[in-house]
C-alpha positions in Angstrom: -89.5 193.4 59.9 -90.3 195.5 63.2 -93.4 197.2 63.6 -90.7 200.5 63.8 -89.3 199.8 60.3 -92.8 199.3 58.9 -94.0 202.4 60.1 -91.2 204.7 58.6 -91.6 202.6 55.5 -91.7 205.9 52.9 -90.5 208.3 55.3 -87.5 210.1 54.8 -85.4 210.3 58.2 -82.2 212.4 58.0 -79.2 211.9 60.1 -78.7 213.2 63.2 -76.6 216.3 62.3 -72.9 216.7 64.0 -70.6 219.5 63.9 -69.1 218.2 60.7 -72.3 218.5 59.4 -73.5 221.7 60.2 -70.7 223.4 58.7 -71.2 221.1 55.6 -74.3 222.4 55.0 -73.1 226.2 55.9 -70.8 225.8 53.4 -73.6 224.4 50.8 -75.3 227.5 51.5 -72.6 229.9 51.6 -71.5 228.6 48.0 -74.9 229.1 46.7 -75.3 232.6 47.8 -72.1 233.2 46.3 -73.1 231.7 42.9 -76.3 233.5 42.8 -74.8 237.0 43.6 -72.3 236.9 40.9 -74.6 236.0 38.6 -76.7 239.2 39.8 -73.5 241.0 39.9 -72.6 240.1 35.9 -76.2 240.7 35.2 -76.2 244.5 36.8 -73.1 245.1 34.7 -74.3 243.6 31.1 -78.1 245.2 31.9 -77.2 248.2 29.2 -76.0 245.7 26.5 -78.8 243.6 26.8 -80.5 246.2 26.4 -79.2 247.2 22.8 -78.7 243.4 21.5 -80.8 241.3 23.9 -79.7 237.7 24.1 -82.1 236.4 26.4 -85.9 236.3 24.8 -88.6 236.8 27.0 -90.9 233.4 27.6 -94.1 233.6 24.9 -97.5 232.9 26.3 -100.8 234.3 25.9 -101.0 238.0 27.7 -104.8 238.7 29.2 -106.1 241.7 28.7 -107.2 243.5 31.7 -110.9 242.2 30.8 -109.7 238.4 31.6 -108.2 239.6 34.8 -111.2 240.5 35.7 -112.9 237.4 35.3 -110.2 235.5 35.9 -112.3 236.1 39.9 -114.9 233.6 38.6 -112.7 230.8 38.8 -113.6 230.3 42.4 -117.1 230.7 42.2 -117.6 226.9 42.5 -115.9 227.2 46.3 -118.9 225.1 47.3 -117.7 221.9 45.3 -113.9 222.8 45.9 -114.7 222.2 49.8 -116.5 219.4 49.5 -113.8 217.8 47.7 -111.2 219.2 50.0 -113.5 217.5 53.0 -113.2 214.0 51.4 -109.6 214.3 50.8 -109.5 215.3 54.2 -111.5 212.5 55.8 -109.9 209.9 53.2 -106.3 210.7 54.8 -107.6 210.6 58.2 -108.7 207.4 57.8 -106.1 204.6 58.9 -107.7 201.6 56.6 -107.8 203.8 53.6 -105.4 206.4 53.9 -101.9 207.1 52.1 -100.3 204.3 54.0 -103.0 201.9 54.0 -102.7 198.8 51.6 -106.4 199.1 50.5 -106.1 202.9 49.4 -108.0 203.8 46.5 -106.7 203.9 43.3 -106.4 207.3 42.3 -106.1 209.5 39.0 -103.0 210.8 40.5 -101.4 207.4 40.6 -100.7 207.5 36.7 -99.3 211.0 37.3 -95.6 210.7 35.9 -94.8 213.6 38.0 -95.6 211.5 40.9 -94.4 208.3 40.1 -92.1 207.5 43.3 -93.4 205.5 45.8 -93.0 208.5 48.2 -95.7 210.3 47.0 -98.3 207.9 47.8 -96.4 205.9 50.7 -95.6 208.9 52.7 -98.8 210.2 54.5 -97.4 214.1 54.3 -96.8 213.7 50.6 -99.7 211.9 49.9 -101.6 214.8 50.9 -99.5 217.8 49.0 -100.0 215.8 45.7 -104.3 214.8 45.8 -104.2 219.0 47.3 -102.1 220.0 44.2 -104.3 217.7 41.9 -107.8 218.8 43.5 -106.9 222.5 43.1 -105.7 222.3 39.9 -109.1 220.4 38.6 -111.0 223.1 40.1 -109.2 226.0 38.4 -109.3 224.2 35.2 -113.0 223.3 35.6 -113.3 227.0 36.7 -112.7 228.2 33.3 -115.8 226.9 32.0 -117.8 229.1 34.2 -116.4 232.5 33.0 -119.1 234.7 31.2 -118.9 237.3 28.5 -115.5 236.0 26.8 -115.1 234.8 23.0 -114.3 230.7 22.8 -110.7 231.5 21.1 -110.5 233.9 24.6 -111.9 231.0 26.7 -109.0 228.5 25.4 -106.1 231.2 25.9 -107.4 231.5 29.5 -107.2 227.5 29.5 -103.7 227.4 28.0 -102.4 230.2 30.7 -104.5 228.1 33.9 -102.7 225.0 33.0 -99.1 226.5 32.3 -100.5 228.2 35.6 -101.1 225.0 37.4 -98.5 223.0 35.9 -96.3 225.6 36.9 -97.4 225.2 40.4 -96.7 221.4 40.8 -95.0 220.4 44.5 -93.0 218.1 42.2 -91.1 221.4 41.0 -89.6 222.5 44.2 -87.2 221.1 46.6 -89.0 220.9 49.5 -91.7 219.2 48.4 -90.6 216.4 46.2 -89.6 214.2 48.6 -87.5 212.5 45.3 -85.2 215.3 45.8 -85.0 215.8 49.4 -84.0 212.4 49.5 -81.1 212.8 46.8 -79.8 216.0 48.9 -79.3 214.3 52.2 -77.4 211.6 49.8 -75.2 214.1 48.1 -75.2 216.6 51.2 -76.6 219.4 49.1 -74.1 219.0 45.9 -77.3 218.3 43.8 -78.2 221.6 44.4 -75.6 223.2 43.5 -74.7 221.4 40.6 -78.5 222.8 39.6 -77.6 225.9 40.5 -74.9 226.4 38.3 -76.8 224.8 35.7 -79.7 227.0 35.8 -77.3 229.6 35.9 -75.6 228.6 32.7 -79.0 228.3 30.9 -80.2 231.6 32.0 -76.7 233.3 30.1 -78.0 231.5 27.3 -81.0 232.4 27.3 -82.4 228.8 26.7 -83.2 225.5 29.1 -80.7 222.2 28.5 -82.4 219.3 27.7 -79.3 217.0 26.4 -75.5 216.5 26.7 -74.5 218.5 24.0 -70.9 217.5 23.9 -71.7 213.7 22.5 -73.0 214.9 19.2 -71.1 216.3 16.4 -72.7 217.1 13.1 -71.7 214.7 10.6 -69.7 212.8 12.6 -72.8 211.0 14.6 -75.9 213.4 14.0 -76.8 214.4 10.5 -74.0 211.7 9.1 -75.8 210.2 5.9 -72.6 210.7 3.2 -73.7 213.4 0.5 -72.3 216.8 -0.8 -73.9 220.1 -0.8 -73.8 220.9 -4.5 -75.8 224.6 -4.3 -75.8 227.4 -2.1 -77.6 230.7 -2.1 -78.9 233.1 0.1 -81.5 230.8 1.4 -80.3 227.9 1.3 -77.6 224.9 0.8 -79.0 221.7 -1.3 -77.7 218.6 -0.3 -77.9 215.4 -2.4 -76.7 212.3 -1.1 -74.5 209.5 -2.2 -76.3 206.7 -3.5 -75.6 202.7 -2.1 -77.3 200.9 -4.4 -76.6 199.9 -8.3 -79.8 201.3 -9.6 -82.2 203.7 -8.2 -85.7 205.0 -9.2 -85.8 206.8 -12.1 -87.0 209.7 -10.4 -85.7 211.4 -7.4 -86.6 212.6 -4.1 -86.7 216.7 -2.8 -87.2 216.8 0.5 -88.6 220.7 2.0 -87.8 220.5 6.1 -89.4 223.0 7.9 -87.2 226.3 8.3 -88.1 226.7 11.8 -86.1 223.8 12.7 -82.8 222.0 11.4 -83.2 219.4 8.5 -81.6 216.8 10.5 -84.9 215.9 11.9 -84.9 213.5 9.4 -81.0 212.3 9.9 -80.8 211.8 13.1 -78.5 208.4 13.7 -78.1 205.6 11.4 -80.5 203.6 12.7 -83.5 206.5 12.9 -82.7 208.2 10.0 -85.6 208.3 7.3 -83.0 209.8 4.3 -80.2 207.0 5.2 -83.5 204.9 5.0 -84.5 206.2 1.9 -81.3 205.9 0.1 -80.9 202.4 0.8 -84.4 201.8 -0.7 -82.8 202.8 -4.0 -84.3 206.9 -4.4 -82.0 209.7 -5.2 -82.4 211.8 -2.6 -81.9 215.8 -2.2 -82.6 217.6 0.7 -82.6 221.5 1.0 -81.0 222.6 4.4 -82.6 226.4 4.8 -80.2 229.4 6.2 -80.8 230.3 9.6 -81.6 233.7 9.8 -79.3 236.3 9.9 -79.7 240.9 9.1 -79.1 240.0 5.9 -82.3 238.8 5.6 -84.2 241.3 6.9 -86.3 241.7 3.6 -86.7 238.1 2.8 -90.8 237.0 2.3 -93.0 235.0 1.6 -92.6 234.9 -2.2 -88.6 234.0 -1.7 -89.1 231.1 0.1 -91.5 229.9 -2.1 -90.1 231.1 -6.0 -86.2 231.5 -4.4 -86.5 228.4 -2.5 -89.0 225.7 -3.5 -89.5 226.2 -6.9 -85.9 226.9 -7.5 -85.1 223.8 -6.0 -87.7 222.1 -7.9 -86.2 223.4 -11.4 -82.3 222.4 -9.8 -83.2 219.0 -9.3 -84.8 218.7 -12.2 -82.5 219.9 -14.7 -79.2 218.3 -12.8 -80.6 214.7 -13.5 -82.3 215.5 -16.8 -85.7 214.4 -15.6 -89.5 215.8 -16.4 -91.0 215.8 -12.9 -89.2 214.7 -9.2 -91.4 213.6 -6.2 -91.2 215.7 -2.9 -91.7 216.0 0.6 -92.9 218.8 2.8 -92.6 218.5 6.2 -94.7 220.9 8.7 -94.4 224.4 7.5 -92.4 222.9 4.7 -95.9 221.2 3.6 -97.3 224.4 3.5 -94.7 226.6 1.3 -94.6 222.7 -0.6 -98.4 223.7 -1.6 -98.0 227.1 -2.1 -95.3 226.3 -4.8 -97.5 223.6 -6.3 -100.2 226.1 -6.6 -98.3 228.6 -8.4 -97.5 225.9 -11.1 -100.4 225.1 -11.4 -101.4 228.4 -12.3 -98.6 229.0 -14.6 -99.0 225.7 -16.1 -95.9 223.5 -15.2 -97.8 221.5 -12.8 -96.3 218.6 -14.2 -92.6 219.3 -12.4 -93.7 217.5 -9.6 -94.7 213.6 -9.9 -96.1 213.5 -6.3 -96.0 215.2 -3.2 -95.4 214.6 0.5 -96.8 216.3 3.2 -95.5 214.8 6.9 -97.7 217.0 9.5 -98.9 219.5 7.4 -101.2 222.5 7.6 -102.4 224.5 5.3 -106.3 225.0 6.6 -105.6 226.5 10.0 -109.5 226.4 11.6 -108.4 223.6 14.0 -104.8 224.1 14.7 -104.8 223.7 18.1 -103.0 225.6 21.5 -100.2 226.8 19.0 -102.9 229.1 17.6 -103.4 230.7 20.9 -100.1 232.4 20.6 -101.0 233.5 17.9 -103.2 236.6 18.3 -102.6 240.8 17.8 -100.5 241.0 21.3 -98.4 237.9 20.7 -97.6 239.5 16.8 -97.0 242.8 18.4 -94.3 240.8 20.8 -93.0 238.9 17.9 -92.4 242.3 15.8 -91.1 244.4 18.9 -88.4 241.1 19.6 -87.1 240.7 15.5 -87.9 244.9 14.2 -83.7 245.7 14.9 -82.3 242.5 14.2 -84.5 242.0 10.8 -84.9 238.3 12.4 -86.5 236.5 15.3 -84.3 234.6 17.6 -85.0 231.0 17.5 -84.9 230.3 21.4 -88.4 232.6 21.4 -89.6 229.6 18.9 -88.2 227.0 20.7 -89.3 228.3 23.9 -92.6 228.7 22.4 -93.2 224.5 21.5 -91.7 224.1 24.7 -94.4 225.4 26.4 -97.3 223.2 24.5 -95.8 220.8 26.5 -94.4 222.4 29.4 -94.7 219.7 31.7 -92.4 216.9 29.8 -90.5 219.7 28.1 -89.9 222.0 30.9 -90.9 221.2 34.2 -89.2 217.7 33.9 -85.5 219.0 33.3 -86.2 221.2 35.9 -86.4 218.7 38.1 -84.2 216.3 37.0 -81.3 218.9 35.9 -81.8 221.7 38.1 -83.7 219.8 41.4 -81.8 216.3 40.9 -78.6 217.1 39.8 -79.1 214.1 37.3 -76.8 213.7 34.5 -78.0 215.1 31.2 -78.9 212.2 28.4 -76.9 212.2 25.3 -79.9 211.9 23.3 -80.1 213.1 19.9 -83.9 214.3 19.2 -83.0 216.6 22.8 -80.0 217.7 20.7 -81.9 218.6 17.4 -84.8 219.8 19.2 -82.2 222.3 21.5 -80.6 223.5 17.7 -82.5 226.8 17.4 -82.7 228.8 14.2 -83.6 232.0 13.7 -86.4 233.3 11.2 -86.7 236.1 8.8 -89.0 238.8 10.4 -91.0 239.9 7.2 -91.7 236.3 6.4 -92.3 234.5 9.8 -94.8 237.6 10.4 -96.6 237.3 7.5 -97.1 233.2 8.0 -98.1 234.0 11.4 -100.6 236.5 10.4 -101.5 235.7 6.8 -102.3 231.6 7.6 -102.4 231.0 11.2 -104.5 234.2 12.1 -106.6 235.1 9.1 -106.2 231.4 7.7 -106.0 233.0 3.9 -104.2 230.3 2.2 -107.6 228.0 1.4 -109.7 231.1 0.2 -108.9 231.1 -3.0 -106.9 234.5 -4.8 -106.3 236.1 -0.9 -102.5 235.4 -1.4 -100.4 236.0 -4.0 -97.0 234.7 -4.6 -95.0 236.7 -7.1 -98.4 238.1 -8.3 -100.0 235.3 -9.0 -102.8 234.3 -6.3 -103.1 231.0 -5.2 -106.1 228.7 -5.7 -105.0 225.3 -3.4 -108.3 223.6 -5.8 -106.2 223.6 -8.4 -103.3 221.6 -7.2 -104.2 217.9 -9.1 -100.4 216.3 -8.1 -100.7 212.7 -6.7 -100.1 213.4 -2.7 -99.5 211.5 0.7 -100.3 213.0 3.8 -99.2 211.6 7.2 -100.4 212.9 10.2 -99.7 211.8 14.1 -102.7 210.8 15.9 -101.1 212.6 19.3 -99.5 215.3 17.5 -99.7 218.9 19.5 -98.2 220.9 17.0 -100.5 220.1 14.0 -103.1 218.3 14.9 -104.7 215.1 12.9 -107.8 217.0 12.3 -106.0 220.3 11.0 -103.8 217.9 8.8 -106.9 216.1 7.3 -108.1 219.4 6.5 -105.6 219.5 3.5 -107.9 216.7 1.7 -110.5 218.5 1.6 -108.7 221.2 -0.7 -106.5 219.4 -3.1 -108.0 218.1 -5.8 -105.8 215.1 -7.3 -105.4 211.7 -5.7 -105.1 211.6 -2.0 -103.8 208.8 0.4 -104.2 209.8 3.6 -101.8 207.8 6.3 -103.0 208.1 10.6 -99.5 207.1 12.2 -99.4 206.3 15.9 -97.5 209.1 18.2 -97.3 212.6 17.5 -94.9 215.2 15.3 -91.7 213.8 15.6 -91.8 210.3 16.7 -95.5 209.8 14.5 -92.3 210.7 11.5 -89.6 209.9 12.6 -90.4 205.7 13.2 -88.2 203.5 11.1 -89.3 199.9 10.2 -86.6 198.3 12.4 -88.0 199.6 15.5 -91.2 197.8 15.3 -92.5 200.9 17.4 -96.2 202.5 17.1 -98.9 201.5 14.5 -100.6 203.2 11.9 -103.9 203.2 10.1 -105.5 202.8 6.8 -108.5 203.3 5.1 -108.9 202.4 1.8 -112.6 203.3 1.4 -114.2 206.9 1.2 -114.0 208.8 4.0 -115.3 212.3 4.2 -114.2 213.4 7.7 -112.0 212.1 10.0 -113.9 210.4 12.4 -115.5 208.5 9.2 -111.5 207.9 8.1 -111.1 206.2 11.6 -114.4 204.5 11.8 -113.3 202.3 8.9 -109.9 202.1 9.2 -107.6 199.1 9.3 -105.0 199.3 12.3 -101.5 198.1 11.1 -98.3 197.3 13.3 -95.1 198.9 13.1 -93.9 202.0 10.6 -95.5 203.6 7.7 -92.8 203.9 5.8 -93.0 200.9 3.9 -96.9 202.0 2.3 -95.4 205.1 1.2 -92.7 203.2 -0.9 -95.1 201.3 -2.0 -96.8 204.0 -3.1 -93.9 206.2 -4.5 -92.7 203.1 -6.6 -95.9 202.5 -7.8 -96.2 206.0 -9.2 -92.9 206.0 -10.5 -91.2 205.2 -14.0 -88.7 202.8 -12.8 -85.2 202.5 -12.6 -81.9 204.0 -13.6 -78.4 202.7 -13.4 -76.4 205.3 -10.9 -73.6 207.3 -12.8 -73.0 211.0 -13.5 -75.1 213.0 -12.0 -76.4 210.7 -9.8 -73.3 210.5 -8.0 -72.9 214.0 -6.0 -71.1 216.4 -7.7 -70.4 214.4 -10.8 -72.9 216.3 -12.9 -72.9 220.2 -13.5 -73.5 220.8 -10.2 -69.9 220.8 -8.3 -69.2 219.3 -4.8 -68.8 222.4 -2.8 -68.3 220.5 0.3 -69.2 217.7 3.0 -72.8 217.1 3.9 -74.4 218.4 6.3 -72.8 221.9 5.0 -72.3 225.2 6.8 -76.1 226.2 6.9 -76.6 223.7 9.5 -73.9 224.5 11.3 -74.6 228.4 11.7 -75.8 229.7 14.5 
């Protein structure tokens, strides 16, 4: 190789333009004018109906008051250290024997940056230096948050949260000039990239939500949420499914599961070979799941105490009295875990405690004092957003949810499609978690409120008697039913240490699981994939930490402990006919899983 060639090794050297080319390129950029002004065009001509019924959310995040503008001027009162890393960086690139190009560079925290993963980035001198700039000034701002004075902690971590959506925001690997990644796929395409990204991000802003997935290879039922069952009840709030069973017996008593109502229930039916009900089935459990209504004006008025008596009690007493059983075990997953113990708390109190064999909880909260970044949108302005966005509608729109969990992890669930969809022009994956996790429902505005404000806020549900369901106030210390509780040692949603909080309130046996990942995958991890690890601790354990400390690390999925453990508090097995079959008991077939809830939008 020539001393030439090793010299532009990294760089990126565009042709030498002709005619031909230069009215390429006009072209390119006539085209995306054109594109851009008829989208501003439609926009100026659909402004007043937005207006009356918008479509299009605004993005949540944490709103300073005027105060943290203020002091948001502090963040560069460390200047002094800011320049003397800015001198190094300096003097490190100017360097020929250790700079960007030089074999014996310095390993570098920026190296294991994903966003900064092409060789480009570190080969190319130019590069090199707009990614350790970007990384230097993005510590600083970060580390400048610590010296702000005369602001609360919860304050402190909301201006954290808005520096690094701030920063992460900021990232050279999010424009088109100076990712060198795309540069180098427009002179390959000659600018169709672009443009494909244009009209993309065009199409996603008429939606009023970001494209993560190739929504045209799933259909529901077909290869998404395609475990065979019937829904056999429907009411307002929801459709109950119960699948058909594949085995010649099955346990004697059967399985609710409560998905959260934020998202759909498919979570947990994803494709055959990920799917923790088709999973379940085959182990031999009759299996119901309740798919909840998305939101709609109808239920405007719906609260707390319906999603709790209306929905998980009634579901409770359904199951119940269609197989002719004393007690059914269940599953709560996320918020479902936390209407799950709200239930079992009010029959406790009303004596019919025994209903319930066992309980479930997959991510749960219900003790909200460490719940994480999801809490700091959570405060009077954010509430005051949420109530102005659902008071006409009765209902919240479930791209402001969506875009809100988006955000706790803007840079793999954001700024990464931005540059691979919009920047790169990349075909979208046909992946099916992208899919679910794109399927938006809306929320009841009474009750999404109140569980905003009520447990997240003002963290009522563990004081015993502050809420009431029906009348009757809750007491979580008297809830004595047998339970498992999973939590995802990387989960940003609920954290492990929120979710261990729930230990410390019920009062009946407790196994507590720690599963590798985080709120989906830390779930969602059949046996088969030999993926992730979880841990065990079969001694006391007061706190987490003390749970960890004496824990034994196991390979591979959970799932097989809690069968284990549901068998073992079971009452054996039944042979499957009547009403263990769907629709062969009282309750009627009235159609097809997955059923119409999950399919409304």
């Amino acid at each position: 190789m020539s001393d030439d060639s090793t010299q532009n090794e990294g760089a990126i050297l565009p042709p030498i333009a002709g005619l031909d080319d230069l009215q390429h390129w006009t072209s390119v950029i006539g085209r995306a004018q054109q594109m851009l002004l008829e989208h501003a065009t439609e926009t100026v001509l659909t402004t007043s109906k937005l207006a009356e019924d918008p479509t299009v959310p605004p993005l949540p995040g944490p709103l300073p008051s005027t105060e943290w503008i203020a002091e948001t001027e502090k963040l560069f009162e460390a200047q002094t250290s800011f320049w003397t890393d800015g001198l190094k960086l300096w003097q490190h690139m100017l360097t020929p024997a250790t700079g960007a190009a030089g074999a014996d560079a310095p390993p570098s925290p920026a190296d294991k940056d994903r966003r900064f993963s092409d060789p480009a980035w570190k080969s190319n001198p130019m590069f090199d230096l707009i990614r350790q700039s970007y990384l230097m000034l993005s510590d600083h701002m970060l580390q400048g948050v610590d010296t702000i004075e005369g602001v609360e902690p919860q304050q402190r971590e909301q201006i954290r949260f808005a520096t690094k959506t701030f920063v992460d925001a900021l990232s050279p690997s999010n424009f088109a000039f100076t990712n060198p990644q795309v540069i180098q796929r427009t002179i390959e395409t000659r600018g169709d990239n672009l443009l494909t990204g244009l009209s993309r991000m065009l199409t996603d802003l008429k939606k009023g939500q970001l494209t993560h997935t190739d929504e045209s290879a799933f259909e529901l039922g077909v290869n998404i949420a395609a475990t065979p069952g019937k829904v056999i009840k429907e009411t307002p709030l929801y459709q109950l499914i119960q699948y058909t069973p594949v085995t010649a017996e099955v346990d004697a008593l059967p399985l609710l599961i409560f998905p959260p109502w934020i998202n759909r229930f498919y979570i947990l039916d994803l494709n055959q070979k990920n799917s923790f009900i088709r999973w379940a089935v085959e182990q031999g459990i009759t299996v119901f799941v309740v798919s909840w209504k998305s939101a709609d004006s109808s239920m405007a008025d719906i609260t707390m105490d319906d999603y709790v008596i209306k929905g998980v009690i009634d579901a409770i007493d359904t199951v119940g009295d269609l197989l002719g059983v004393p007690s059914i075990n269940t599953i709560g997953y996320c918020v479902g875990g936390a209407a799950l113990t709200m239930a079992l708390a009010w029959l406790a109190a009303h004596d019919q405690a025994d209903k319930v064999n066992s309980a479930t909880f997959f991510t749960t909260q219900v003790d909200f004092a460490r719940s994480g970044d999801l809490k700091l949108l959570v405060d009077d302005q954010q509430l005051a957003l949420i109530d102005s966005l659902s008071a006409e509608k009765g209902y919240l729109d479930g791209r402001y949810m969506a875009a809100t969990f988006n955000m706790l992890r803007g840079r793999d669930l954001i700024w990464s499609y931005v540059v691979n969809n919009y920047l790169m022009g990349s075909d979208y994956p046909a992946f099916d978690l992208l899919y679910w996790n794109s399927d938006t429902t809306n929320l009841p505005a009474k009750w999404h409120a109140s569980y905003l404000r009520d447990l997240y806020r003002d963290n009522k549900l563990v004081e015993p008697g502050a809420i009431s369901i029906a009348g009757t106030p809750l007491d979580l210390r008297k809830i004595k039913t047998p339970s498992y509780i999973q939590a995802g040692r990387e989960d940003h949603i609920a954290p492990a240490a929120s979710v261990w909080k729930l230990t410390e309130h019920l009062r009946g046996p407790v196994r507590f699981v720690l599963a590798g990942s985080g709120h989906i995958a830390g779930v969602v991890n059949p046996p088969a994939a030999g993926k992730y690890q979880y841990w065990l601790n079969e001694g006391e354990a007061s706190t987490l930490d003390e749970f960890i400390a004496g824990a034994t690390e196991y390979k591979g999925s959970w799932w097989p402990d809690w069968r284990a453990w549901i068998k073992k508090g079971g009452t054996g097995t039944v042979k499957v006919k009547g009403a263990r079959n769907p629709g062969k008991g009282k309750l009627k077939a009235i159609e097809d899983a997955p059923g119409r809830y999950v399919r409304t939008r």
